[in-house]
C-alpha positions in Angstrom: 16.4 -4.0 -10.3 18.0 -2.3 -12.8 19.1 0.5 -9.8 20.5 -2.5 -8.0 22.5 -3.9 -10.8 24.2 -0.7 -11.6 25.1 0.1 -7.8 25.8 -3.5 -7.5 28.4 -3.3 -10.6 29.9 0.2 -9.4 30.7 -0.7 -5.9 31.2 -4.3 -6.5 28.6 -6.2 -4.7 26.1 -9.2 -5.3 22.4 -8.8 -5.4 19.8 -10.7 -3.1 16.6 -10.8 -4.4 13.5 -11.6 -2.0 10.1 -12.3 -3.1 7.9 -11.8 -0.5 4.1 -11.7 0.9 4.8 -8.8 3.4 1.3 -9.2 4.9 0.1 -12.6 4.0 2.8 -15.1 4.1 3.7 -16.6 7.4 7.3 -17.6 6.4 8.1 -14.4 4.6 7.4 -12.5 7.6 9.8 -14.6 10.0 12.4 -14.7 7.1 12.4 -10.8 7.7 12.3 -10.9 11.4 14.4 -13.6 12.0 17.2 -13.4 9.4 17.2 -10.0 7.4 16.3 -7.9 10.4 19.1 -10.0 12.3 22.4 -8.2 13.0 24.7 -10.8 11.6 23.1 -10.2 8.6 22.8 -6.9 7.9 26.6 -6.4 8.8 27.4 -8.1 6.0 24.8 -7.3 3.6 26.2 -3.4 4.3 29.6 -4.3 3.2 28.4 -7.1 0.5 24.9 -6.7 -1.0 22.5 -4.9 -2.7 19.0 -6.3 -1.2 16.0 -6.1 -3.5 12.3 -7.4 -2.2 9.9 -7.9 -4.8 7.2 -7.7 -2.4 3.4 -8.9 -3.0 1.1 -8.0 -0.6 -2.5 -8.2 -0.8 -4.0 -6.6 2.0 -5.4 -3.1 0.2 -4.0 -0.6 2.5 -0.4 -1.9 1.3 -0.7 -2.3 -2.5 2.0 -1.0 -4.3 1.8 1.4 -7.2 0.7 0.4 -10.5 4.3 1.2 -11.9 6.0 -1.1 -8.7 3.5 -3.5 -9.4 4.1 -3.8 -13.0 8.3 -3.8 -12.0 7.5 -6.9 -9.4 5.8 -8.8 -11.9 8.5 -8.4 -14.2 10.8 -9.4 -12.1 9.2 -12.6 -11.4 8.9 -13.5 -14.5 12.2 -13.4 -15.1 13.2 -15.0 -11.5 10.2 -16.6 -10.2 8.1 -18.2 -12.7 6.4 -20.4 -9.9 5.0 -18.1 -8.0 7.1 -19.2 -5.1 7.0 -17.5 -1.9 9.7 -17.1 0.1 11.8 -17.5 -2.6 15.4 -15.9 -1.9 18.0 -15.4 -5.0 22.0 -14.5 -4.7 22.6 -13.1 -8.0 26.0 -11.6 -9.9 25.6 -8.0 -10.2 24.7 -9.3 -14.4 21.7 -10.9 -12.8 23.6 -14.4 -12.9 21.7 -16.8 -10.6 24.2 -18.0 -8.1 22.2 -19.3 -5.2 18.3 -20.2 -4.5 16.8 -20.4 -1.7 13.0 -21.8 -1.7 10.9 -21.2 0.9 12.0 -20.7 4.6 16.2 -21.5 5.0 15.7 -23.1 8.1 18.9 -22.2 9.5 20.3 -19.6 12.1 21.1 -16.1 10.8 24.6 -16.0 11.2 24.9 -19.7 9.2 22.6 -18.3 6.4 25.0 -14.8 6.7 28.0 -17.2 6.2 26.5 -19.3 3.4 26.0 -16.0 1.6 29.1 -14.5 2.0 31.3 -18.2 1.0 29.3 -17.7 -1.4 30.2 -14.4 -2.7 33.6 -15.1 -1.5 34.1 -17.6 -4.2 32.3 -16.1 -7.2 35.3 -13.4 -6.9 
């Protein structure tokens, strides 16, 4: 995160932060097929994010290292408390929450692309 925030600073971007179930949660796993794999998006998250996934998985072929690990679970401390997942964040480059997203946006990729970036648009 702390990569993120500086690149995000430097070249003038926002942050989205994903927490995800890679292997286990059924809606994490078409938020990253259907929306962050999706053209739309990644266009403009090139141009306008830095993308962070603070992923959880819990098959044991897939665990993370104890050092990512330790990193993700800092993180959701600090941003998800609840456990929630999907649980989507738009954040300032300062770590400023600006948007949440809880659970599954149930929305086409090129509306949730748009809500991002109107987003961003006006936090400039």
């Amino acid at each position: 995160m702390q990569e993120a925030q500086q690149v995000a600073k430097k070249e003038h971007r926002h942050i989205l932060l994903n927490f995800s179930g890679s292997d286990w949660c059924g809606p994490c796993i078409l938020l990253r097929k259907e929306i962050f794999d999706d053209t739309a998006f990644s266009k403009m998250a090139d141009s306008a994010l830095v993308l962070v996934n603070a992923d959880f998985p819990r098959m044991k072929k897939k665990q993370l290292s104890k050092e990512q690990q330790q990193l993700n679970d800092r993180l959701a401390d600090q941003y998800n408390p609840q456990g929630k997942f999907p649980l989507t964040l738009l954040l300032t480059a300062d770590g400023k929450v600006l948007k949440l997203w809880d659970g599954y946006p149930a929305i086409k990729p090129s509306a949730f692309s748009s809500q991002v970036k109107a987003i961003i648009d006006a936090d400039r």
